[in-house]
VOPAGU-2260 file (C-alpha; in pm, 1 decimal, decimal comma):
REM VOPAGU-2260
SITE   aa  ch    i         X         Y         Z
SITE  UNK   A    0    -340,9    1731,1   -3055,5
SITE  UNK   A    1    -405,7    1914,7   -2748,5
SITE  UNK   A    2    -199,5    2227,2   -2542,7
SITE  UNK   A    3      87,8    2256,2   -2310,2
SITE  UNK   A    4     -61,9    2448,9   -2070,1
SITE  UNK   A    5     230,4    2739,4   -1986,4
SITE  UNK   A    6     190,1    2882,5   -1614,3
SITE  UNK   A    7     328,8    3147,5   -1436,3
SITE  UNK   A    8     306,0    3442,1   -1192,1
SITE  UNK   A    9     261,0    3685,8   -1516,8
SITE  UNK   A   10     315,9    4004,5   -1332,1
SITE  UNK   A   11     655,0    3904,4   -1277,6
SITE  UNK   A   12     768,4    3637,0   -1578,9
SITE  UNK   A   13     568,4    3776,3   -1850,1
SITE  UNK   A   14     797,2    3854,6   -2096,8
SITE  UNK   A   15    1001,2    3490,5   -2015,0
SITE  UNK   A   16     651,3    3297,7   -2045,6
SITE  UNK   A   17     581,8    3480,4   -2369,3
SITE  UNK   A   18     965,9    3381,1   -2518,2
SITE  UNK   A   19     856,6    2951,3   -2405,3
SITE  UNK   A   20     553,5    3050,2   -2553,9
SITE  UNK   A   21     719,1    3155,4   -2893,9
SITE  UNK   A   22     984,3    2911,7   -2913,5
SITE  UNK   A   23     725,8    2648,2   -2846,8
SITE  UNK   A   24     516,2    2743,8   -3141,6
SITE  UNK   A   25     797,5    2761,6   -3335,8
SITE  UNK   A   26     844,6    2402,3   -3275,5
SITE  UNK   A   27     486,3    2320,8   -3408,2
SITE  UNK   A   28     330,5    2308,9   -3037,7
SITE  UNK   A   29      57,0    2490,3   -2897,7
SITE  UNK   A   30     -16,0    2646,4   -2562,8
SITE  UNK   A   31    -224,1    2718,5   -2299,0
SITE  UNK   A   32    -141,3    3014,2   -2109,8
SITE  UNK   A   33    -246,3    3029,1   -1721,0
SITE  UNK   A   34    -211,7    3345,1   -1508,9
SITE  UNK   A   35    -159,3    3239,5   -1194,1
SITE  UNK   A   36     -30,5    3549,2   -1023,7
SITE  UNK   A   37    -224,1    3762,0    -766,0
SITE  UNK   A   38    -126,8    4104,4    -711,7
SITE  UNK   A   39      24,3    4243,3   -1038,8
SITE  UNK   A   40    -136,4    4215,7   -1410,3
SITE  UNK   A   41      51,1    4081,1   -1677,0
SITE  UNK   A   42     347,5    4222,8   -1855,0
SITE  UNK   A   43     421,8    4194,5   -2179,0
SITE  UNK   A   44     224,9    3909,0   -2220,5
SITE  UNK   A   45    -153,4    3807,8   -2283,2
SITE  UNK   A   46    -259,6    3489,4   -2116,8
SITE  UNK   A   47    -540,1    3288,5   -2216,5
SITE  UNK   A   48    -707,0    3272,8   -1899,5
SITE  UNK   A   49    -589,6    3564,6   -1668,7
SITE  UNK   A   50    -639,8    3533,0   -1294,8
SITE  UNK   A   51    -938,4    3749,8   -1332,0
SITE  UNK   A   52   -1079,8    3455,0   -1500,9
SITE  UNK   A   53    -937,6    3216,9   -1213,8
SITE  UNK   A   54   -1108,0    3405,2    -931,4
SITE  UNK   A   55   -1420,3    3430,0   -1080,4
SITE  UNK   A   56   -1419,2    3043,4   -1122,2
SITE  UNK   A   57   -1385,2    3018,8    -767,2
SITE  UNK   A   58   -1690,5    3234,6    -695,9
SITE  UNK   A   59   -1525,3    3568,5    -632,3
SITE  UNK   A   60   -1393,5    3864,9    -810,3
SITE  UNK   A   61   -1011,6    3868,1    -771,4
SITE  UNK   A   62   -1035,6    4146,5    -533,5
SITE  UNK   A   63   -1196,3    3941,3    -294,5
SITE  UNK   A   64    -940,3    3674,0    -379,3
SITE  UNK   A   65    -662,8    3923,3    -301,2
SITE  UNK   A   66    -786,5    3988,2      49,0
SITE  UNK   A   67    -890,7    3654,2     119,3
SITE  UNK   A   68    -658,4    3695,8     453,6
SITE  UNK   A   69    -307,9    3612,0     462,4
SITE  UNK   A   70     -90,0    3590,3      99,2
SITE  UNK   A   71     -45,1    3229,2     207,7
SITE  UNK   A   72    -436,4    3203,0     197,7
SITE  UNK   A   73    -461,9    3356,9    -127,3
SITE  UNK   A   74    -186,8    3097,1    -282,3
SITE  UNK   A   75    -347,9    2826,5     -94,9
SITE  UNK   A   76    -678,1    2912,6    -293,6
SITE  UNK   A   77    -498,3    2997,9    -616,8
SITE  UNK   A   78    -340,9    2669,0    -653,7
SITE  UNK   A   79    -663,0    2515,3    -618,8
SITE  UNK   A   80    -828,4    2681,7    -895,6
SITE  UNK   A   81    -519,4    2642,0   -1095,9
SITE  UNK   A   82    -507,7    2285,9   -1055,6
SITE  UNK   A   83    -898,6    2231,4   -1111,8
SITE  UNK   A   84    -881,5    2426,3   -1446,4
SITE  UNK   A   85    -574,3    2212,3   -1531,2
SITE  UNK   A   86    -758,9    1870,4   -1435,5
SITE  UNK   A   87   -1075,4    1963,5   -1630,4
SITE  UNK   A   88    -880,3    2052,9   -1974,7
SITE  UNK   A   89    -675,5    1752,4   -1936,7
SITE  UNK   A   90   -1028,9    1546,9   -1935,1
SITE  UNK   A   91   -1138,2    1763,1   -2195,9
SITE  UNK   A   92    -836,2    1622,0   -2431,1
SITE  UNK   A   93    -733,2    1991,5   -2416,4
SITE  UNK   A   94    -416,2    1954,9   -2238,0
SITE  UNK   A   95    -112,0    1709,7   -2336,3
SITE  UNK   A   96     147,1    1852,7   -2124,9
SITE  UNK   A   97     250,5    2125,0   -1857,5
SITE  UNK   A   98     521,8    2342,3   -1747,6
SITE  UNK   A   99     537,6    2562,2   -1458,7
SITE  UNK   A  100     797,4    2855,1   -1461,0
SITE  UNK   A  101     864,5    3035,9   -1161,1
SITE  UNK   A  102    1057,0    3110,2    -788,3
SITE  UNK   A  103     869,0    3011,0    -545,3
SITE  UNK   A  104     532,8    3111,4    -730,0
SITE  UNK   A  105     661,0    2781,2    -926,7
SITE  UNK   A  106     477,6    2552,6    -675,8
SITE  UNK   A  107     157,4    2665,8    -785,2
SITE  UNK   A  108     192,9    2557,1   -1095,8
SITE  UNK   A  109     395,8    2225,4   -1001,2
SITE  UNK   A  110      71,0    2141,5    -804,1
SITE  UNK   A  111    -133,1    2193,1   -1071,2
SITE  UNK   A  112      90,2    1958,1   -1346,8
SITE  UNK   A  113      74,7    1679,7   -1066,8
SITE  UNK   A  114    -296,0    1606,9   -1180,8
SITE  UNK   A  115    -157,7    1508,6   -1494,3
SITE  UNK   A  116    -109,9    1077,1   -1542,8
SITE  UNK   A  117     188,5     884,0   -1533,8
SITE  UNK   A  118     379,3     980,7   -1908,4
SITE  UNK   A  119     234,2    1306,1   -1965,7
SITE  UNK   A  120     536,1    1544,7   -1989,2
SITE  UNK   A  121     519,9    1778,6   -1688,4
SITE  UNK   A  122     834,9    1968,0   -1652,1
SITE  UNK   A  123     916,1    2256,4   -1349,6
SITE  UNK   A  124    1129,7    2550,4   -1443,5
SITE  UNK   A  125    1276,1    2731,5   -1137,5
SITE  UNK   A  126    1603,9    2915,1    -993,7
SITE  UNK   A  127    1481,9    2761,4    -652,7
SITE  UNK   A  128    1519,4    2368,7    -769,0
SITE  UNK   A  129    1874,4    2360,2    -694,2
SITE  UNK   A  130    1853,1    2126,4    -406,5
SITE  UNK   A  131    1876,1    2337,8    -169,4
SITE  UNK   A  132    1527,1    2399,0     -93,7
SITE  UNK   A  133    1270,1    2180,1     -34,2
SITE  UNK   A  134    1212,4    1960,9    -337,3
SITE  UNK   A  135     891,6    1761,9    -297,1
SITE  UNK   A  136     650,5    2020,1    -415,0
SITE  UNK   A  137     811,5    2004,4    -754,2
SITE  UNK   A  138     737,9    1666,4    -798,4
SITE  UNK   A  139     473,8    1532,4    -563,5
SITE  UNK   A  140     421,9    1187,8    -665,7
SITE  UNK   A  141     436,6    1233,8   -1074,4
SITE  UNK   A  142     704,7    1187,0   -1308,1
SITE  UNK   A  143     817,0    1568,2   -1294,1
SITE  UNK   A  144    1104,3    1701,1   -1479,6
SITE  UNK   A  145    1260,8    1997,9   -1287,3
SITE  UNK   A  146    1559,0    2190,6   -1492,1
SITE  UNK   A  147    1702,7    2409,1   -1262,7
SITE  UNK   A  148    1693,2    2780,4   -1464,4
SITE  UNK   A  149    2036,7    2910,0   -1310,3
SITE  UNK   A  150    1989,6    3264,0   -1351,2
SITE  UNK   A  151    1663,1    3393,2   -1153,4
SITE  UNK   A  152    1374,7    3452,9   -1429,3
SITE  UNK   A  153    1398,5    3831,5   -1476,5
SITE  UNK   A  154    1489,8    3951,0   -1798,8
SITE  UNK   A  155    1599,9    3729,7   -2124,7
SITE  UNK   A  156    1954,2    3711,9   -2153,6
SITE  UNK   A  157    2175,1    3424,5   -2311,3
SITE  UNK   A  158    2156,4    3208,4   -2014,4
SITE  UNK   A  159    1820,0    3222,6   -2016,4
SITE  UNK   A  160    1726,0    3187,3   -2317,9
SITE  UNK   A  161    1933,8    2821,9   -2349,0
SITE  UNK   A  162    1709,5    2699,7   -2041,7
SITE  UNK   A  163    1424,2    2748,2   -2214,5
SITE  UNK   A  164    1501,2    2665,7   -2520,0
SITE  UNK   A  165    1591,7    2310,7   -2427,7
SITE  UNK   A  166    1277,7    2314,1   -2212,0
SITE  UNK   A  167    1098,6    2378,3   -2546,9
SITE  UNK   A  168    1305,6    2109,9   -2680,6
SITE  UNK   A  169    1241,0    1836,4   -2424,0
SITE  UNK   A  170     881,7    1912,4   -2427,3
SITE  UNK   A  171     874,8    1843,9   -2807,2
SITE  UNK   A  172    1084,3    1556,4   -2771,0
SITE  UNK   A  173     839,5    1365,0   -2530,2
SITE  UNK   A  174     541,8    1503,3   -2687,0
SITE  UNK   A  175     685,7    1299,4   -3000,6
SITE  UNK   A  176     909,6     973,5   -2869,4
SITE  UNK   A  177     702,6     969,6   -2509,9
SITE  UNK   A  178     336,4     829,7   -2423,1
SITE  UNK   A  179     110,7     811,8   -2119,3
SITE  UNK   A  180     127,0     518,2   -1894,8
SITE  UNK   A  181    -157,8     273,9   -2029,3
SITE  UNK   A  182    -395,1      49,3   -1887,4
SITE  UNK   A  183    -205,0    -315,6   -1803,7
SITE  UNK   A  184    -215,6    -567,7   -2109,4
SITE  UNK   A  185    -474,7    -824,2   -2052,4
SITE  UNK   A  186    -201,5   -1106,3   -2025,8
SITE  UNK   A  187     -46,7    -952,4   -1760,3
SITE  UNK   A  188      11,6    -954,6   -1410,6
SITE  UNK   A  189     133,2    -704,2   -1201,4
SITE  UNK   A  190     219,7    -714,2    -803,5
SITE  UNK   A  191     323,6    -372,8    -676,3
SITE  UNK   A  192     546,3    -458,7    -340,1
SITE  UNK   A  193     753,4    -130,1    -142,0
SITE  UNK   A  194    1138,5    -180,5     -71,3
SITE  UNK   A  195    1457,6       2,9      99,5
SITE  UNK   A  196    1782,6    -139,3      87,7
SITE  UNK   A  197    1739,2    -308,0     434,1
SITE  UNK   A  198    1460,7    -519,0     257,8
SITE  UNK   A  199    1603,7    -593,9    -108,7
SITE  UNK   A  200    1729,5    -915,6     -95,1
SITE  UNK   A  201    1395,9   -1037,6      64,7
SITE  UNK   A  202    1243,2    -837,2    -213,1
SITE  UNK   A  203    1440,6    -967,2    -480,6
SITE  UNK   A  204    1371,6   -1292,8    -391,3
SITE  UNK   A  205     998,7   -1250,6    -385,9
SITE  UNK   A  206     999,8   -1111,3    -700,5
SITE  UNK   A  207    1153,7   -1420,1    -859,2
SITE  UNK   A  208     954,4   -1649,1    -686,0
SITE  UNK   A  209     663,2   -1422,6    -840,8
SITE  UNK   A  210     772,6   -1421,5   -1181,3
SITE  UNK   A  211     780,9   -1812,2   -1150,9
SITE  UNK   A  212     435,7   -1789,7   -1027,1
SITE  UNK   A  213     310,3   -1585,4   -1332,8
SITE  UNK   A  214     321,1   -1205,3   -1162,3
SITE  UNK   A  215     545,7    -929,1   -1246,5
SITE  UNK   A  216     649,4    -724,8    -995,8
SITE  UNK   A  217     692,0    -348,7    -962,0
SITE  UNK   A  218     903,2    -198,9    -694,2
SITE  UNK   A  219     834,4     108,7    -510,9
SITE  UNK   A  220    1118,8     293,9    -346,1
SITE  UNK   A  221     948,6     349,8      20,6
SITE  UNK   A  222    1109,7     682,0     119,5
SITE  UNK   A  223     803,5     865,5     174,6
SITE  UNK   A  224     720,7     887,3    -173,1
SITE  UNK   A  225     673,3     534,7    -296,3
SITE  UNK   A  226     424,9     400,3     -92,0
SITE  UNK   A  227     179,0     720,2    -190,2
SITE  UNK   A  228     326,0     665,6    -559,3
SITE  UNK   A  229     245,0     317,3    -531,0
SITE  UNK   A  230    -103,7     342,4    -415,8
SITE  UNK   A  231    -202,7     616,6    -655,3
SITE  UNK   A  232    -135,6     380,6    -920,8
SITE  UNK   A  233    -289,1     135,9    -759,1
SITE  UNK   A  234    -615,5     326,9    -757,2
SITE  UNK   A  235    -585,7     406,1   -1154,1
SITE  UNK   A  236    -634,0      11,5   -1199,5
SITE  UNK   A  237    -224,7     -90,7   -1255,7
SITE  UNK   A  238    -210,9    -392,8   -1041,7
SITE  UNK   A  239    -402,8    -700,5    -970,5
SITE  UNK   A  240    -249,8    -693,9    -565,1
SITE  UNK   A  241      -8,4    -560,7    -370,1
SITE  UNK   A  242     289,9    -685,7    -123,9
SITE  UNK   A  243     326,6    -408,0     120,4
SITE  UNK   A  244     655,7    -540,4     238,3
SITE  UNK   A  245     793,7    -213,6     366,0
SITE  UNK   A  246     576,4      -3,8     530,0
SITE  UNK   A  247     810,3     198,5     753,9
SITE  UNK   A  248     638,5     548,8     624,4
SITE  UNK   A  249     364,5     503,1     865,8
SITE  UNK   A  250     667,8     527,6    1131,5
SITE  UNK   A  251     836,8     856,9    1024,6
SITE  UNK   A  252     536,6    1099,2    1097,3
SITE  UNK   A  253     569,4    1032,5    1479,7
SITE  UNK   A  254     954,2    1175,5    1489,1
SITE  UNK   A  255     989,9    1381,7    1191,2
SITE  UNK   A  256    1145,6    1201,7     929,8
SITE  UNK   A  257    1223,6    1211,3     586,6
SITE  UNK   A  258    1025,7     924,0     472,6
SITE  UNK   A  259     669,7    1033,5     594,3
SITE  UNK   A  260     388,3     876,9     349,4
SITE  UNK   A  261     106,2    1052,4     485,9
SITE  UNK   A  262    -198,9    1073,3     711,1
SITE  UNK   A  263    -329,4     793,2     428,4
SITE  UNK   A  264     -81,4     551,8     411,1
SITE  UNK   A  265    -175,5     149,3     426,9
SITE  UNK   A  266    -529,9     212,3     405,2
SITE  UNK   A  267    -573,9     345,6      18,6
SITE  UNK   A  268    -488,5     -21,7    -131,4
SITE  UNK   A  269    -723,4    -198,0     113,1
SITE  UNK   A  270    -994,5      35,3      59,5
SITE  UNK   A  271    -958,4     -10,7    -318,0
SITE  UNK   A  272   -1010,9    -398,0    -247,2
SITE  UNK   A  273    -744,2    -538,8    -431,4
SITE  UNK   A  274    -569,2    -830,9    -260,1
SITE  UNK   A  275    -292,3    -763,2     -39,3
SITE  UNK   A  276       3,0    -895,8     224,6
SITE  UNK   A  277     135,8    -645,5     447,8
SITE  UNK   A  278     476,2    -696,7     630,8
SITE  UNK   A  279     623,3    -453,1     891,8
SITE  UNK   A  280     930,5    -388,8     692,8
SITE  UNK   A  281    1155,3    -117,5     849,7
SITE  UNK   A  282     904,0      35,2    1066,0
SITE  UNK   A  283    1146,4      -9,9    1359,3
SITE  UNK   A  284    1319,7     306,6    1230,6
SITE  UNK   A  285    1321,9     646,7    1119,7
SITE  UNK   A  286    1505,0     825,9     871,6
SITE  UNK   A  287    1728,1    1140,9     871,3
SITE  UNK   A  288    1924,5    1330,1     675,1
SITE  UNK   A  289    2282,2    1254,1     828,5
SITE  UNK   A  290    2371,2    1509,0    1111,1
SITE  UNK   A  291    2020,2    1655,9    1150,2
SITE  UNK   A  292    1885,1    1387,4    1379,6
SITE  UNK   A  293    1631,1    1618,5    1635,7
SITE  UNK   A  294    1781,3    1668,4    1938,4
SITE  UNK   A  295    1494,5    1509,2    2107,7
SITE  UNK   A  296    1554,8    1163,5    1953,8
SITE  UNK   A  297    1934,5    1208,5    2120,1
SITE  UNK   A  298    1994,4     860,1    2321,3
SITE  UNK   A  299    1807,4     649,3    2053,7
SITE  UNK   A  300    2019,8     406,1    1898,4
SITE  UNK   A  301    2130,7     484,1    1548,5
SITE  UNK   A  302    2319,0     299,8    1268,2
SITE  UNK   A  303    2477,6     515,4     984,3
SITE  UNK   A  304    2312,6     371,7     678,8
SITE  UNK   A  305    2492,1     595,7     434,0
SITE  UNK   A  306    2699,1     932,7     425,8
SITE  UNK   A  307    2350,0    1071,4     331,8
SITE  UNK   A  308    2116,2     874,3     566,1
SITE  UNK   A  309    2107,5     808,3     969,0
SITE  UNK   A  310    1844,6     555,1    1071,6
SITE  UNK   A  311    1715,2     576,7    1438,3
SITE  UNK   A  312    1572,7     312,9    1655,0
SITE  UNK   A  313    1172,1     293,3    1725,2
SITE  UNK   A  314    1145,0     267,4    2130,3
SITE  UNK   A  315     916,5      49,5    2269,1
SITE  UNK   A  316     604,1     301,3    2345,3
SITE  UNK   A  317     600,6     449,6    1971,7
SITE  UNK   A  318     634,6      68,0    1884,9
SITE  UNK   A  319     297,6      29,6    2016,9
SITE  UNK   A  320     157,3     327,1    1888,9
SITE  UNK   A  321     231,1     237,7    1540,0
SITE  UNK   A  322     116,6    -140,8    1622,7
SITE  UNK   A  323    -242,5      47,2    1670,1
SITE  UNK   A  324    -203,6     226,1    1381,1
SITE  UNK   A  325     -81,0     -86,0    1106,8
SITE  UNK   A  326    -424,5    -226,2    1274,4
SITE  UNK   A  327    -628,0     113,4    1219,8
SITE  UNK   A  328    -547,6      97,9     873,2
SITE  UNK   A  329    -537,2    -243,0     756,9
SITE  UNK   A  330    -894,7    -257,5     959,0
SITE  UNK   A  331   -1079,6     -64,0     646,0
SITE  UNK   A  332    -969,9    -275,2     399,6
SITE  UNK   A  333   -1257,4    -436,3     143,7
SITE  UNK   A  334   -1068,7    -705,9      12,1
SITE  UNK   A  335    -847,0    -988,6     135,4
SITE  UNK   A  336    -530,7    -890,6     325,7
SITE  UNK   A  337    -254,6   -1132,9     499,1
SITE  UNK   A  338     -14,6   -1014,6     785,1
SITE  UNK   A  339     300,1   -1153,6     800,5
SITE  UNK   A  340     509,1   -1056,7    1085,9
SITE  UNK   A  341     914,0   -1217,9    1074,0
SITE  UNK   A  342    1012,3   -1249,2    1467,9
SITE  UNK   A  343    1413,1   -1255,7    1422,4
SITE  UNK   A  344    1423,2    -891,5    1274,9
SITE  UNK   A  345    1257,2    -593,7    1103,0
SITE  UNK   A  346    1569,9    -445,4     915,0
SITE  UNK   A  347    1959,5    -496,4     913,2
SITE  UNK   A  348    2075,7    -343,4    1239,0
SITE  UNK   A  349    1817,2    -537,6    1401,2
SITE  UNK   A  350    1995,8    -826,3    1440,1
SITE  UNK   A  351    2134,2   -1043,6    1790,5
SITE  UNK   A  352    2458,5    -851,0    1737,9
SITE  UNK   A  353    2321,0    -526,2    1560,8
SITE  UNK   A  354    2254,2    -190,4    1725,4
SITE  UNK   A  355    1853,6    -180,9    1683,9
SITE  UNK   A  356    1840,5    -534,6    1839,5
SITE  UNK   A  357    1455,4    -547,6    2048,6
SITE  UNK   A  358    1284,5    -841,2    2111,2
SITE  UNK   A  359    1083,1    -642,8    2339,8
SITE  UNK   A  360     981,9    -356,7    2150,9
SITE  UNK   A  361     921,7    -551,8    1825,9
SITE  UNK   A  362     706,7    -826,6    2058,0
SITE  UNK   A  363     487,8    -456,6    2192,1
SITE  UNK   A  364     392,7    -384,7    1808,1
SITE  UNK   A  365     286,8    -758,7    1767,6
SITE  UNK   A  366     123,6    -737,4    2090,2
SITE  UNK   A  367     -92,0    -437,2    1944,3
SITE  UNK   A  368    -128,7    -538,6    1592,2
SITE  UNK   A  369    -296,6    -871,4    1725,1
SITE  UNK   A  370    -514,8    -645,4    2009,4
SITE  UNK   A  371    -644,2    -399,6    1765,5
SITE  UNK   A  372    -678,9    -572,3    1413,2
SITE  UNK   A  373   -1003,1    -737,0    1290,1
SITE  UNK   A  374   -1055,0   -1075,7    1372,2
SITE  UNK   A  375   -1141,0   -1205,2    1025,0
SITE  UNK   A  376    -736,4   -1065,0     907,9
SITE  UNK   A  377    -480,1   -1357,7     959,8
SITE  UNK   A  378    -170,2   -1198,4    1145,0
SITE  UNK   A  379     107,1   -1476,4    1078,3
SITE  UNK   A  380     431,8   -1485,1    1265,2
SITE  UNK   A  381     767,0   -1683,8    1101,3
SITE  UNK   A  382    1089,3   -1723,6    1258,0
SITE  UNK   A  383    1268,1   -1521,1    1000,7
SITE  UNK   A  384    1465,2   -1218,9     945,5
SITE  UNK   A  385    1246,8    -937,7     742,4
SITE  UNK   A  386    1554,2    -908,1     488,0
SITE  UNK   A  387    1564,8   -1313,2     440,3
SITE  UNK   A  388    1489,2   -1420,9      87,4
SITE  UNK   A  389    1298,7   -1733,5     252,0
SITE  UNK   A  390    1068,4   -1457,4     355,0
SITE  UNK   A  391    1043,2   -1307,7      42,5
SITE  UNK   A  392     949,9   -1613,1    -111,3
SITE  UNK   A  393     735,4   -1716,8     150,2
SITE  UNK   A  394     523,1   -1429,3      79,8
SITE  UNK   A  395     527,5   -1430,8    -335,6
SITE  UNK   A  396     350,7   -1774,0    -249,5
SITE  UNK   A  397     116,6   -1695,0       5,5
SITE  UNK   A  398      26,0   -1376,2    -227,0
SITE  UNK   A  399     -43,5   -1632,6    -491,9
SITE  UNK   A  400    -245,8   -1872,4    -280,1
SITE  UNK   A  401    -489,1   -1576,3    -168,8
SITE  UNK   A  402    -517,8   -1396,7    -532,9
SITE  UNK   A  403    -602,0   -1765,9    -682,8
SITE  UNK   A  404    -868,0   -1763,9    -407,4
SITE  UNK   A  405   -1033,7   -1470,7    -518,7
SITE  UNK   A  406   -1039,5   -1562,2    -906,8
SITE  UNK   A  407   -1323,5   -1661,5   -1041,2
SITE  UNK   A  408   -1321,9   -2112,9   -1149,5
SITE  UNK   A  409   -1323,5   -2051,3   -1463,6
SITE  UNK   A  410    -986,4   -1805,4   -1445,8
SITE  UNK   A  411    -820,3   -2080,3   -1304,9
SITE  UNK   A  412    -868,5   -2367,1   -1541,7
């Protein structure tokens, strides 16, 4: 059995690190100690690779990495190194688990547990993941624990101490009752397809209609994180297609919202070449958090989706812009990909009666998709609302019709 790789800013959480450490051996599990601090050297605590060691692994002494320009520049380049050594141990069977302990230094470390697959127990230790700072560093796209440490980690005091001892605990427990995400049995199928709740009874009803069919389906959550989730997994060889039936994280990066899926999103599963229908789910909005809509969106329509979420209404113009870039992306796709577009609706306020209601807008994206998308990429329009469970069903089948195409004779008989 491998390490849990332990890392922290030492010159500040040394003697904390070194009490994990201990209670972790006590347990029966060994570790992997990772200075990731720049300035100070360690107290009270001796790692096994000190951030002497990390610098020079870059190519540079660590005074060089201590002036490398701004402190940002110097965490930017930490992290990296961090995260490489962390990557290469894990494919040495070295590593079987991480946990980063820290304030803000925390990230480094969260960053660097990230590399680790699906099931690997990864676990982020900080007084600033109390929801009130920015979360998504913790957690990235991975299956992240973060335990909130109450206290601020300075000094070993009863509070403290129960944090990480149940820390120590959980780790155990998953080292011993959890295990990594595997490869998919050989007898099964699985469709990955993206959802929000202005798409799940469409989605629910594609799902059925692909379990009948012979797929199972796994649903991504598409709030920014899902879709990148989705096709990460994707890439590791989880799923024999993909129904991209929400893909309104390619729409948040032009306003600012919540549910941005990066610079990468809706081209990764294409140019992986697995089998794919894409449908504009939701990209007729943006999401906020409620009562922080920018004050240069004011005058867009917007429908109250929750006490927690505000949605607001894609104008014509950026309708078009993201028309070009659905094309952009699907256009580097290696494999077969279907476009469905429904004409009566692209979410739930978007209805005759409802607030987001556009013929004209949603008609500008079409208008694009078909101007900018290769010719050999079917762009099919049906007279249904995106959240209809014909739909849904309408596209488990044609996803079936175009994966059977692509299996070899012999598969089929």
């Amino acid at each position: 059995m491998g390490a849990v790789v332990l890392i922290a800013t030492l010159d500040t959480k040394g003697p904390e690190v070194a009490y994990l450490r201990d209670r972790l051996a006590s347990l029966g599990v060994d570790t992997f100690v990772i200075d990731s601090g720049i300035l100070g050297e360690p107290v009270d605590i001796t790692p096994d690779i000190s951030h002497g060691e990390l610098a020079r692994r870059g190519g540079m002494t660590l005074d060089e990495l201590q002036h490398a320009g701004t402190r940002g520049r110097a965490v930017e380049i930490m992290r990296t190194l961090v995260t490489d050594l962390v990557r290469e141990k894990f494919a040495l069977g070295e590593v079987v688990g991480g946990i980063s302990v820290g304030g803000v230094g925390s990230v480094m470390g969260a960053a660097a547990i990230q590399v680790l697959p699906v099931g690997v127990p990864k676990i982020v230790v900080a007084p600033t993941a109390s929801g009130h700072h920015e979360f998504a560093p913790y957690v990235g796209t991975k299956d992240v624990m973060v335990v909130h440490s109450i206290v601020d980690i300075l000094g070993l005091n009863p509070i403290s101490t129960t944090v990480f001892d149940n820390v120590a605990a959980a780790m155990l427990g998953m080292l011993r009752a959890g295990h990594p995400l595997g490869p998919p049995s050989a007898d099964t199928r699985y469709v990955a397809t993206t959802m929000l709740g202005n798409t799940t009874h469409a989605v629910e009803a594609m799902k059925a209609r692909l379990a009948e069919l012979g797929y199972e389906t796994v649903v991504f959550h598409s709030n920014g994180v899902g879709g990148p989730a989705m096709e990460e997994l994707a890439a590791a060889g989880q799923f024999v297609g993909v129904i991209d039936y929400t893909t309104n994280e390619i729409t948040d990066p032009l306003t600012g919202g919540i549910h941005n899926g990066g610079p990468n999103r809706l081209r990764v599963v294409g140019e992986l070449g697995l089998p794919q229908v894409v449908v504009p789910g939701c990209i007729d909005f943006s999401v906020f958090a409620a009562g922080q809509i920018p004050s240069a969106l004011a005058g867009r329509p917007v429908y109250d989706h929750n006490p927690e979420y505000a949605l607001v209404r894609t104008p014509e113009d950026e309708m078009r812009q993201i028309g070009r870039i659905f094309a952009d992306r699907l256009n580097s796709a290696t494999g077969p990909v279907r476009v469905v577009v429904p004409t009566r609706g692209l979410s739930i306020p978007s209805t005759p009666d409802g607030p987001f209601w556009n013929p004209a807008a949603d008609a500008a994206f079409l208008e694009e998709v078909r101007a900018n998308i290769r010719p050999d990429i079917p762009v099919e329009t049906i007279d249904l609302h995106i959240n209809d469970p014909e739909l849904g069903r309408h596209v488990a089948e044609l996803f079936s019709t175009i994966l059977d195409s692509t299996r070899p004779k012999e598969a089929l008989a």
